[in-house]
C-alpha positions as CSV (number, residue, x, y, z in Angstrom):
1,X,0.0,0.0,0.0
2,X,1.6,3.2,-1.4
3,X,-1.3,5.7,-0.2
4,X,-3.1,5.9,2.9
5,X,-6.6,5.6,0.3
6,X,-5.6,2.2,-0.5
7,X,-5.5,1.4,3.7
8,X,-9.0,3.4,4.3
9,X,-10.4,0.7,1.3
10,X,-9.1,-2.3,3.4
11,X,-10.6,-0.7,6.2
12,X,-14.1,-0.4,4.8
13,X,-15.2,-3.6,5.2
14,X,-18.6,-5.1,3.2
15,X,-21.8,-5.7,5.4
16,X,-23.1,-9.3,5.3
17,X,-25.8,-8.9,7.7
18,X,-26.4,-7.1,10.8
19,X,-23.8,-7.7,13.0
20,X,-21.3,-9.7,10.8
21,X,-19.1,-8.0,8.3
22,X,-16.0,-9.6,5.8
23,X,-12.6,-7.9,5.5
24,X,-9.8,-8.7,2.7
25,X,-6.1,-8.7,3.6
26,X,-2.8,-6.9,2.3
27,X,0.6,-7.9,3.1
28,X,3.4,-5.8,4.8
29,X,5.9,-8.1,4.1
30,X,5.0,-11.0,6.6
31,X,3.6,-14.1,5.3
32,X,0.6,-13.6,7.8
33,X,-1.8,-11.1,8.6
34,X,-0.4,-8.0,10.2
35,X,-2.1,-7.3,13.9
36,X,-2.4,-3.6,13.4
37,X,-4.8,-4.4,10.3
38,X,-7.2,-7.2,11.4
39,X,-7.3,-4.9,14.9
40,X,-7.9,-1.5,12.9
41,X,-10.5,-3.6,10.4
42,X,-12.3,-5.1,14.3
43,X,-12.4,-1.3,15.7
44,X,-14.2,-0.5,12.5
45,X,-17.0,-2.8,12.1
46,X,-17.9,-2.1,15.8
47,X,-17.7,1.2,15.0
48,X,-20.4,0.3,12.0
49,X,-23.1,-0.5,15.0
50,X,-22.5,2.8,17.0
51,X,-24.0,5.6,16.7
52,X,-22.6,8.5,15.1
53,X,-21.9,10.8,17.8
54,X,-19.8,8.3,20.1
55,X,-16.2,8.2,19.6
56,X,-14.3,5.0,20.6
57,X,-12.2,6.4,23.6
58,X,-10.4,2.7,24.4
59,X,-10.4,-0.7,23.2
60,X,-8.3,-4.3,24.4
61,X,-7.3,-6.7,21.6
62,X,-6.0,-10.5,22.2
63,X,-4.0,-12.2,19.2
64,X,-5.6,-15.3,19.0
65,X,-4.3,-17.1,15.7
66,X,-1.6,-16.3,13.0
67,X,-4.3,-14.8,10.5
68,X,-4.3,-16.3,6.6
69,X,-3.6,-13.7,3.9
70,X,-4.9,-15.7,1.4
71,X,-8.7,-16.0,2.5
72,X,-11.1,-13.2,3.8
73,X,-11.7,-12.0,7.5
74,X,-15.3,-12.2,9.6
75,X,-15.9,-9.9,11.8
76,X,-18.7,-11.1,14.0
77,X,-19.8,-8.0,16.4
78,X,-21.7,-8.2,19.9
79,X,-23.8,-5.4,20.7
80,X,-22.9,-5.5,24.4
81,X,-24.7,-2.6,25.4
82,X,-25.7,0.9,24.6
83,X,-26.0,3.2,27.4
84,X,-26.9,7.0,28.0
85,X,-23.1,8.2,27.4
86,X,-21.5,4.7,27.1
87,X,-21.9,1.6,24.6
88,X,-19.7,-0.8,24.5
89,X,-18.9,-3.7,21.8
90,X,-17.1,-7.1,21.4
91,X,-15.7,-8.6,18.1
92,X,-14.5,-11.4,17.0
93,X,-12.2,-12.1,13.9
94,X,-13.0,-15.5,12.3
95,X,-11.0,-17.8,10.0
96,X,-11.9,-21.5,8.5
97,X,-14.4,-21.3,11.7
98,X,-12.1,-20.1,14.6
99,X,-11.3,-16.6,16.2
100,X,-7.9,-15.4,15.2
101,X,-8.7,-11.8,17.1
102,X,-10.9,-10.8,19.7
103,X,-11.6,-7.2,20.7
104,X,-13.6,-5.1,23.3
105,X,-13.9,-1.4,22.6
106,X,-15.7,1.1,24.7
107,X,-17.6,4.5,22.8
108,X,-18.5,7.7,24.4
109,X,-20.3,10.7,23.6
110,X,-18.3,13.7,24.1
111,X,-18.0,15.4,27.0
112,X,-16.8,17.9,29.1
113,X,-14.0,17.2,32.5
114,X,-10.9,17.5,34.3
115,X,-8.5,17.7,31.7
116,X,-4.6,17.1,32.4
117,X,-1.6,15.8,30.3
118,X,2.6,14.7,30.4
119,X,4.7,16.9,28.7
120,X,6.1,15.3,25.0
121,X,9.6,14.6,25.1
122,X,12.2,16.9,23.5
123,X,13.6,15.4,20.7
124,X,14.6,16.2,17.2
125,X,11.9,17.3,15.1
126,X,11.1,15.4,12.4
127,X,11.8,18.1,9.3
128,X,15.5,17.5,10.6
129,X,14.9,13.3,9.8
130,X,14.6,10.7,7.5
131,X,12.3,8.4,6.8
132,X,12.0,4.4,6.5
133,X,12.1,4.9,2.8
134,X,14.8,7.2,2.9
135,X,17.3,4.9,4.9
136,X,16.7,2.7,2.4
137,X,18.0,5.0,-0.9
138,X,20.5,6.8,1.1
139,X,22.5,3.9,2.1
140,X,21.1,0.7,-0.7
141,X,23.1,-2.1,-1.1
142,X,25.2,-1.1,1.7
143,X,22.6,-2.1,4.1
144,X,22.2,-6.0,4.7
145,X,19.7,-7.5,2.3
146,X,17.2,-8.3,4.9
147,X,17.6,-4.8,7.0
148,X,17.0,-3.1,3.2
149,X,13.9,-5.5,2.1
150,X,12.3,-4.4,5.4
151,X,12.6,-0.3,4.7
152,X,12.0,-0.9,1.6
153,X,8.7,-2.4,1.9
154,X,5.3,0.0,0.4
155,X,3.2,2.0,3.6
156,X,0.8,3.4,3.6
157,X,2.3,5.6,6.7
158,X,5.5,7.3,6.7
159,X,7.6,6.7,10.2
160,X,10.8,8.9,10.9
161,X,12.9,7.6,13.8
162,X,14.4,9.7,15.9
163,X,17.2,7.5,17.5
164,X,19.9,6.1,15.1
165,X,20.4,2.2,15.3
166,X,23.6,1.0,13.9
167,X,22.4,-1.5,11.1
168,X,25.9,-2.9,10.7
169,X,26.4,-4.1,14.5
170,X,24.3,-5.5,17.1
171,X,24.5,-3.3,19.4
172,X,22.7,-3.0,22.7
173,X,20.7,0.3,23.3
174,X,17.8,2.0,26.1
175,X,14.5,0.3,25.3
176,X,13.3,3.5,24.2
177,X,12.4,4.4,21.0
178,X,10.8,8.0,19.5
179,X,9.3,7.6,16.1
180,X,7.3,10.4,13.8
181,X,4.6,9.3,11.7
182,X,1.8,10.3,8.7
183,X,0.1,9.1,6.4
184,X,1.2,9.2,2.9
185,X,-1.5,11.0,1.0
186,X,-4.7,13.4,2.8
187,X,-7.0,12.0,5.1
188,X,-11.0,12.9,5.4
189,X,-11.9,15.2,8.0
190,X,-13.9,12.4,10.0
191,X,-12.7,11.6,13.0
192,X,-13.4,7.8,12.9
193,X,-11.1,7.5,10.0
194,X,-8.3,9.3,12.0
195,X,-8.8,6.6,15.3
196,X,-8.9,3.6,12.7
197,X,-5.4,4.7,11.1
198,X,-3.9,5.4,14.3
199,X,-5.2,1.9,15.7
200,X,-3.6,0.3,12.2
201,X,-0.4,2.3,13.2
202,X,0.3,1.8,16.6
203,X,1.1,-1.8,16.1
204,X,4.6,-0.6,14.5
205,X,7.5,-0.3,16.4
206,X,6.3,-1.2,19.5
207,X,7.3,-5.0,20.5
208,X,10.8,-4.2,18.5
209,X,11.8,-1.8,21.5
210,X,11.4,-4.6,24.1
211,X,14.8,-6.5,22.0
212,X,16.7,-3.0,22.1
213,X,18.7,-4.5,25.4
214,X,19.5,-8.0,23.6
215,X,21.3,-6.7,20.7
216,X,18.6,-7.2,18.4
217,X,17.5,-4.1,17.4
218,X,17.6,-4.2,14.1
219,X,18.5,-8.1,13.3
220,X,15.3,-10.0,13.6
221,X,16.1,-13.3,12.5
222,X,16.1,-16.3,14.0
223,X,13.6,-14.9,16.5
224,X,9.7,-15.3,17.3
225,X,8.3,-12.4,17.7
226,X,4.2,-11.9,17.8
227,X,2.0,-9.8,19.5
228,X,-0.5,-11.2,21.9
229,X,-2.2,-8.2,23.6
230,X,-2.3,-4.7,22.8
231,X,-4.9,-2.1,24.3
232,X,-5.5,1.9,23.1
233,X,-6.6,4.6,24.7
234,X,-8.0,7.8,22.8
235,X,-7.4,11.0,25.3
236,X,-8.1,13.7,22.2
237,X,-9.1,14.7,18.4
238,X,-6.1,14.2,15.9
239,X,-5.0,14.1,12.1
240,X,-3.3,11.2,11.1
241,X,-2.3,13.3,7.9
242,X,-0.3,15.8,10.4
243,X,2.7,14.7,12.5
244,X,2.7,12.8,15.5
245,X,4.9,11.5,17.6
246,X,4.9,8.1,19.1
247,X,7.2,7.8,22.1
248,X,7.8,4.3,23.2
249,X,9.3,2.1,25.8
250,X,9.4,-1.2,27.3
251,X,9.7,-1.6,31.0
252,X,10.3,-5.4,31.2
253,X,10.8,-8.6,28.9
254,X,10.3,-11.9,31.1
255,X,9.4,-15.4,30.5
256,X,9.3,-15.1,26.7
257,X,7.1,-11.4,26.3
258,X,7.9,-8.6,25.5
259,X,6.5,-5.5,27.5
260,X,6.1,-2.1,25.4
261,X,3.9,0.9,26.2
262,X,3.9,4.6,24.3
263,X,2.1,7.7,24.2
264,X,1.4,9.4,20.9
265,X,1.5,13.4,20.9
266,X,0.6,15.5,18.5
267,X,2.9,18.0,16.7
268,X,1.7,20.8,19.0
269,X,2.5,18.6,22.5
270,X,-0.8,17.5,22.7
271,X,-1.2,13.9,24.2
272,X,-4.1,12.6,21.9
273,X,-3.1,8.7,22.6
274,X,-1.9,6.1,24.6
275,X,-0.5,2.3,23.9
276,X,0.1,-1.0,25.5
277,X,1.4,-4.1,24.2
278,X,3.0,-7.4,25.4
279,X,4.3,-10.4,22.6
280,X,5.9,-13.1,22.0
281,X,9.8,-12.6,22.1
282,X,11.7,-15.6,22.1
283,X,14.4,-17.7,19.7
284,X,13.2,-19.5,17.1
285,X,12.4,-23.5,17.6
């Protein structure tokens, strides 16, 4: 996907009847389906049985099953309940007849409170960076083949990193990474379409900071690496189109997982999102 129009399509999934919905499939550059798009393509058929003036503010995904690129995606939605600010919605993600995702999100109307934020950290801004894209034509065939086939591969989102990892060493670093990000192309005005983008987004970089202490940073191979939770809170209106930064870092890794967390500011400092994910993280069998 070149364009963020070509993600919003994959997004809009096709109604089969009330409460169940079918979603296609594009590849990142895994052979299976990538968890931010089977939990962005969840969010969005719950948000197709919520009324139009609730906002999802939070929702909790489970990885369930590798998911199959090659055949379509159910979405099978429980109306859970639908109060007088609140309604509230589980999904679940089917394949040859078993979940592969499941997903609680929680919608609100908007409303007025207590309103209170952490500062964004001070780092380089991301006119003075380059992008996934760029790494790969600035330095080519330098790069090993499998560090340059994964800049290399077509998103729809741009991502700038802020902290330089050596791809010629493995070297050990902070687990703490600071990435900007966009969409590639203009995105509508509605605010649904912002929170789904973002959801599909947030899935990058996040379990990746958990190796940054093991020397494996950048080198992937040979590893396992899957997520099997992530949960996202919504604090405040957005465009995906505009700059944001997502600020990440990963408290612990024991027993196999990975644990990662981030907020996402936008370019002004405001905090309009916040992450957590554990995954697999192990050597492969």
């Amino acid at each position: 996907m070149k364009q963020v129009s070509e993600l919003l399509s994959l997004l809009d999934l096709e109604r089969i009847e009330m409460n169940l919905f079918r979603g296609e499939s594009r590849t990142v550059g895994s052979p299976r389906v990538f968890g931010g798009q089977v939990m962005a393509q969840a969010l969005s058929a719950a948000m197709r049985t919520v009324p139009e003036d609730r906002f999802v503010h939070s929702f909790h995904g489970y990885f369930v099953l590798p998911g199959d690129l090659e055949i379509p995606i159910i979405f099978e939605v429980d109306r859970i309940r639908d109060g007088g600010s609140f309604t509230t919605r589980a999904v679940k993600a089917i394949q040859n007849g078993k979940a592969i995702f499941l997903l609680t999100a929680s919608f609100q109307l908007d409303q007025e409170g207590f309103d209170h934020q952490v500062e964004m950290p001070k780092v380089l801004g991301y006119e003075e960076l380059v992008s996934y894209d760029g790494m790969a034509k600035q330095f080519g065939d330098q790069l090993p083949k499998n560090i340059h086939k994964v800049l290399s591969i077509e998103r729809p989102i741009e991502f700038r990193p802020v902290e330089f990892l050596n791809p010629f060493a493995a070297e050990v670093y902070e687990p703490v990474r600071n990435v900007w990000l966009k969409t590639k192309g203009e995105m509508p005005a509605d605010r649904r379409q912002n929170n789904l983008v973002l959801a599909y987004a947030s899935d990058y970089n996040l379990l990746t900071t958990a190796l940054f202490p093991h020397g494996k940073a950048i080198d992937h191979r040979n590893l396992q690496i899957a997520s099997l939770d992530h949960a996202m809170w919504f604090h405040r209106p957005f465009r995906a189109d505009e700059w944001l930064l997502y600020s990440i870092d990963s408290p612990s890794a024991s027993g196999a997982r990975g644990f990662t967390r981030g907020n996402i500011f936008d370019s002004e400092g405001k905090l309009v999102a916040s992450v957590v994910q554990e995954g697999l993280m192990r050597k492969a069998r």
